[in-house]
N, C-alpha and C positions, 0 to 999 in steps of 0.2 A: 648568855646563849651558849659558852661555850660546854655546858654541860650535855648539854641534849646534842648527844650524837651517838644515830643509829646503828653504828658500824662498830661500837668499842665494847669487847667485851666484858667489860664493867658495867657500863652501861646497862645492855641487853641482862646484868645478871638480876639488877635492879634500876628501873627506869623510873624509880617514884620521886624521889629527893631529886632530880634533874626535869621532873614537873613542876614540883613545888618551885623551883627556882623561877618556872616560866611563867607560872601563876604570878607571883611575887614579882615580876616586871613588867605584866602587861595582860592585854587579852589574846593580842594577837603579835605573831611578831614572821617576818619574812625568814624564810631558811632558803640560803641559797645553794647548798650541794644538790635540793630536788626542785628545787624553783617553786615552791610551797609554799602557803599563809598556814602557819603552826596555829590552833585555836586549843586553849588549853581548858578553860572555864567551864566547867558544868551547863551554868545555863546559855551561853553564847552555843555552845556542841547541842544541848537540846532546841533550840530554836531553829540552828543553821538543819538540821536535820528535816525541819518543816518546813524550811523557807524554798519557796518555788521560784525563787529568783537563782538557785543553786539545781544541778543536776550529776544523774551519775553518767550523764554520756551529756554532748552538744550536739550529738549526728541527726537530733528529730529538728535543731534547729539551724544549724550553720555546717558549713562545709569547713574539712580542717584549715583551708586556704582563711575561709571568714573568720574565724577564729583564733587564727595566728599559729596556729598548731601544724607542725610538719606531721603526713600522714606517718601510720608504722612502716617498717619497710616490707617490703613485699614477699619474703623469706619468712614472715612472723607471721603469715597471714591464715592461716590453720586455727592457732591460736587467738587471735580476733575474731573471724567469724564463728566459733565456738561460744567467746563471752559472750561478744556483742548481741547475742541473740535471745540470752537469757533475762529472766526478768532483771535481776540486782540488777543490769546493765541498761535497761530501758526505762524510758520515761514513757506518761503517756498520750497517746491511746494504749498502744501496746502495751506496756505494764500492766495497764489495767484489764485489759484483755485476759492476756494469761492467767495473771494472780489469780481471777477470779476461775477462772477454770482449776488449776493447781490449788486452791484454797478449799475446794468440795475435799480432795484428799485429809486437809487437817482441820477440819471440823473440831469443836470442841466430844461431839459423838463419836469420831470417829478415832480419835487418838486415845479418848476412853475406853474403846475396844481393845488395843493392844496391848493396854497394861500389860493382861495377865500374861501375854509373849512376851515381854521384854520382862518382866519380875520374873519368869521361867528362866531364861535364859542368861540372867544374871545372875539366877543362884546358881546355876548351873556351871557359868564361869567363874563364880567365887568359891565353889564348892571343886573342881577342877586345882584351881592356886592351893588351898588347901592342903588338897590329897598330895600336893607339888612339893607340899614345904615351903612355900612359897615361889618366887619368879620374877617377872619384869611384868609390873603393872599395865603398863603399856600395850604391851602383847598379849598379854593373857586375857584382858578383863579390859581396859578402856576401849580399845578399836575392836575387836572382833563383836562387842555388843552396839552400835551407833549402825558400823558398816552392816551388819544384816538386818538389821531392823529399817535401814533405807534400802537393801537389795529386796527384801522381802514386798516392801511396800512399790517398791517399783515395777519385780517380777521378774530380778535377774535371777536365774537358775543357780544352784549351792556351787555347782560344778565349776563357776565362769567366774565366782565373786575374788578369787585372788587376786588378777591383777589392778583391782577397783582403787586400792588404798595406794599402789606404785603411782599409778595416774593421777591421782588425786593429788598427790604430793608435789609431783612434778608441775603439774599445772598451776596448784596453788602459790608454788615459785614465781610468778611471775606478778604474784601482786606485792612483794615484796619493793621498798626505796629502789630504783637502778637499777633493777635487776642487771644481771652481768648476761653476756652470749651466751653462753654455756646452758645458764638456768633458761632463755627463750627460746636456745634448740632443744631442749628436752620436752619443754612445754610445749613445742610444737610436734615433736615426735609422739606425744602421749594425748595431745589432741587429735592430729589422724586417727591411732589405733583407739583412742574409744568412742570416736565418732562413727566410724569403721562399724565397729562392733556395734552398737546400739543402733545403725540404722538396721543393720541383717537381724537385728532382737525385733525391732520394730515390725520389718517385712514377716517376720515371723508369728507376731501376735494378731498382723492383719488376718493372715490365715485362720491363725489360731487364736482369740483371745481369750483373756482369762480374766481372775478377779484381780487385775492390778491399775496401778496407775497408769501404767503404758497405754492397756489394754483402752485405757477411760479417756484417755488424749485424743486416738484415734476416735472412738466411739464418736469422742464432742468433733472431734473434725469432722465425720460422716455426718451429723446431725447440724451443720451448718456452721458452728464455732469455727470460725476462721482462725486455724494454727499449721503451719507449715513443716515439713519435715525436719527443718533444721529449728526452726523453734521447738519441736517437742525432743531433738535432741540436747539441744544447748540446754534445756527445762531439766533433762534426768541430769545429765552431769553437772548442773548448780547444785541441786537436791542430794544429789549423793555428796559434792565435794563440801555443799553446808552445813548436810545434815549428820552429819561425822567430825571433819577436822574439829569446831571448836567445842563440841561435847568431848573427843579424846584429852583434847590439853584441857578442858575445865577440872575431866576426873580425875587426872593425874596432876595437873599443878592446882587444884582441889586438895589431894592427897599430902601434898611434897610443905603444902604451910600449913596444915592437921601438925604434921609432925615437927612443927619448928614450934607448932604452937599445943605445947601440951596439957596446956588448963582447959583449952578448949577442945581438944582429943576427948579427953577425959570426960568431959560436960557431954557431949556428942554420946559416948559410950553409954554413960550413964541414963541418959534421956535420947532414946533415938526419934521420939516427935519434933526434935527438932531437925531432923532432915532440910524439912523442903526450906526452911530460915539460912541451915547451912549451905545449901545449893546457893541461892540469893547471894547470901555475905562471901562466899569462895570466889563468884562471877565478876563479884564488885573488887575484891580484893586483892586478886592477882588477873587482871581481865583477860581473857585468849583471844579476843580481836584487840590491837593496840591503837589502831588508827583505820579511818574510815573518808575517804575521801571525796570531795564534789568538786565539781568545775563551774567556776561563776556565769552563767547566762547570762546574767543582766549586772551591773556594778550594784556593789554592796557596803554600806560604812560599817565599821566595828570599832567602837573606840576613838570617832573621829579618825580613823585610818580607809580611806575607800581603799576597796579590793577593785581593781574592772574587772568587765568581764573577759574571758579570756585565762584569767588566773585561777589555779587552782588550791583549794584548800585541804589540810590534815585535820581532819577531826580528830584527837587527840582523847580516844573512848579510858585510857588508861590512864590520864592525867584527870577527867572529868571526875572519874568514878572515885579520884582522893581530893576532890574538891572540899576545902575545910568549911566552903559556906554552906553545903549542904550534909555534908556526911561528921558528926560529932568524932572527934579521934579518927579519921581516914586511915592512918598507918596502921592502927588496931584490928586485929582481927577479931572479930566481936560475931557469933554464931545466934547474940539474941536480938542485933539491932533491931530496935522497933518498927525506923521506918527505911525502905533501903531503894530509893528509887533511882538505881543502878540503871546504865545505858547501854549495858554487855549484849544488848538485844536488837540495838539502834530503837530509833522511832522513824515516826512521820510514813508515805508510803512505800518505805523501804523497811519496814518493821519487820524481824525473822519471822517469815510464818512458818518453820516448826520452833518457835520458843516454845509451848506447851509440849510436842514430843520429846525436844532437849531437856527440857524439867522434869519429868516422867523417865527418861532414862537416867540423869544423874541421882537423881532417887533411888531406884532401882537398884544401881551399883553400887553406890554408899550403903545403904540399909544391905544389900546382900552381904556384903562384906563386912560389915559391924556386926552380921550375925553370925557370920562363919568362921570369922578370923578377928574373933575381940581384942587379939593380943597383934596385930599384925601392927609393924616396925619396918622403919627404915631399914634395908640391910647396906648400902653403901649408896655416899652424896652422887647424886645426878648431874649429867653433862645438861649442858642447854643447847634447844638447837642455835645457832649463827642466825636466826631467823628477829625480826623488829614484829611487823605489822600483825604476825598471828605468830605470837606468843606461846615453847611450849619446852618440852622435856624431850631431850633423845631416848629416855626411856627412865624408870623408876623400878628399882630394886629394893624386893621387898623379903621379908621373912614373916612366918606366923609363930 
């Protein structure tokens, strides 16, 4: 056990050989810095992912008292009812409620509409790097492409989308091991302001509505869909902080093992139909979610080990994804795996419903940029963010 530790940055620079160790002792093993059941195994993470004896909240069912759970403290509370409202965070009815509302949005029709905006817009930012000499992948081409393609879909105006990605960041802090005070006053200070903000976008589109998602929340509210103000905002700020965060670190920690791996650069170059394979095997091989979390509802055995309930679990999505019983050569980066039934997406009914927009845009960026910049290289080794749970690069420097 003593290799799995979140905090060390060895660890964080590679956490796969201190998987493999946890595999190789067991399925399940207790961590007590987060008071955690570690679940390593592929198939134990895809089952727990179904199993309705686990949840990502207990509030549909027991009070924190019942539970054994001290509430948050009351200073963080900005922050909780922002999650607590969003789907990832409900179980159902509500889950199912929303989803299905928020689900008309990504349609298999309807995501096949924006191709052509997001393949515009990525050669547009690959073509931009370019004319640049290159740049910070990061900045140039991974976030500016995810972030407008979910402001667009939501409806926030070009003018207003800067501070989307500060917030998102901050907020996203707080799903990280322990967060520290520091990182849950920010995340409550970046919950006010774009809660703030998104109700007066809201009252706005009441007036006014348009062809977006906002516009289609309200509509299904008028039309009797029972959704509440703060559920349709806690709804846009999942969607933007999902539909973004792990498509940036996919394409850039995508990018950063291309060039450790230069047989398979090469391969890639040579045959760009292999795109959407390579999307698949980048997801599975350096994962941007690393852990994925439920709270036992009901007691559970793993291995002859009962969990009660009350305890909570680490789905351990980056130890799953180099499971040796399912993926041949795990450590390998392999662009033609056959079969790659990767968990980068979750499953069960917490399944990413923009997986298809995320796969459509890492597409998108790769293929733009394999065609604009054939020759494009590392220009100096990347920092990592201090970051466990979602996995990424404080940026990537590149040259053409």
């Amino acid at each position: 056990m003593a290799a799995f530790d979140p905090w060390d940055p060895a660890f964080l620079a590679d956490p796969y050989p201190a998987y493999a160790e946890l595999r190789a002792q067991g399925r399940v093993h207790y961590f007590e810095p987060t008071d955690q059941w570690l679940v390593p195994h592929h198939a134990d993470v895809s089952a727990l992912l179904r199993d309705r004896r686990l949840g990502r909240t207990y509030q549909h069912r027991f009070t924190h008292e019942e539970f054994g759970r001290t509430a948050p403290p009351p200073e963080h509370e900005p922050f909780h009812t922002l999650n607590d409202h969003g789907m990832l965070d409900l179980e159902p009815p509500d889950h199912t409620r929303i989803r299905r509302l928020v689900s008309k949005a990504f349609t298999p029709r309807t995501v096949e509409r924006l191709k052509p905006y997001v393949r515009g817009l990525a050669d547009e930012l690959a073509s931009a790097l370019v004319a640049a000499g290159g740049g910070d992948l990061l900045k140039d081409v991974a976030e500016p492409l995810p972030v407008a393609v979910i402001a667009e879909m939501l409806g926030i105006p070009e003018s207003d989308r800067a501070p989307l990605r500060p917030w998102s960041a901050e907020i996203c802090g707080m799903y990280e091991l322990n967060p520290s005070e520091e990182t849950a006053a920010k995340a409550v200070r970046a919950s006010v302001e774009f809660s703030d903000y998104l109700r007066e976008l809201i009252a706005a589109r009441r007036e006014e509505p348009g062809d977006d998602l906002i516009s289609g929340l309200i509509a299904a509210h008028d039309e009797g869909d029972r959704l509440t103000e703060q559920e349709m905002i806690s709804t846009a700020v999942l969607l933007l902080n999902a539909g973004h965060e792990a498509t940036v670190n996919a394409t850039v920690g995508g990018w950063y093992a291309l060039f450790r791996n230069e047989a398979q650069l090469s391969a890639l170059r040579a045959d760009h139909s292999l795109v959407p394979a390579a999307v698949e095997e980048l997801m599975r091989y350096d994962t941007p979610l690393q852990l994925f979390e439920r709270w036992v509802l009901d007691d559970i055995e793993i291995a002859g080990t009962t969990i009660p309930r009350g305890a909570e679990v680490a789905l351990l999505f980056g130890s799953a994804n180099h499971d040796p019983t399912v993926f041949k050569n795990p450590d390998r980066l392999d662009l033609t795996r056959p079969d790659n039934p990767h968990i980068s997406f979750s499953a069960g009914i917490h399944y990413c419903i923009g997986a298809p927009l995320a796969r459509i845009e890492l597409a998108a960026s790769m293929t733009a940029l394999l065609e604009k910049a054939p020759a494009l290289r590392l220009a100096q080794e990347p920092q990592r963010k201090p970051n466990f749970v979602i996995r990424g690069l404080e940026g990537l420097s590149v040259a053409v």
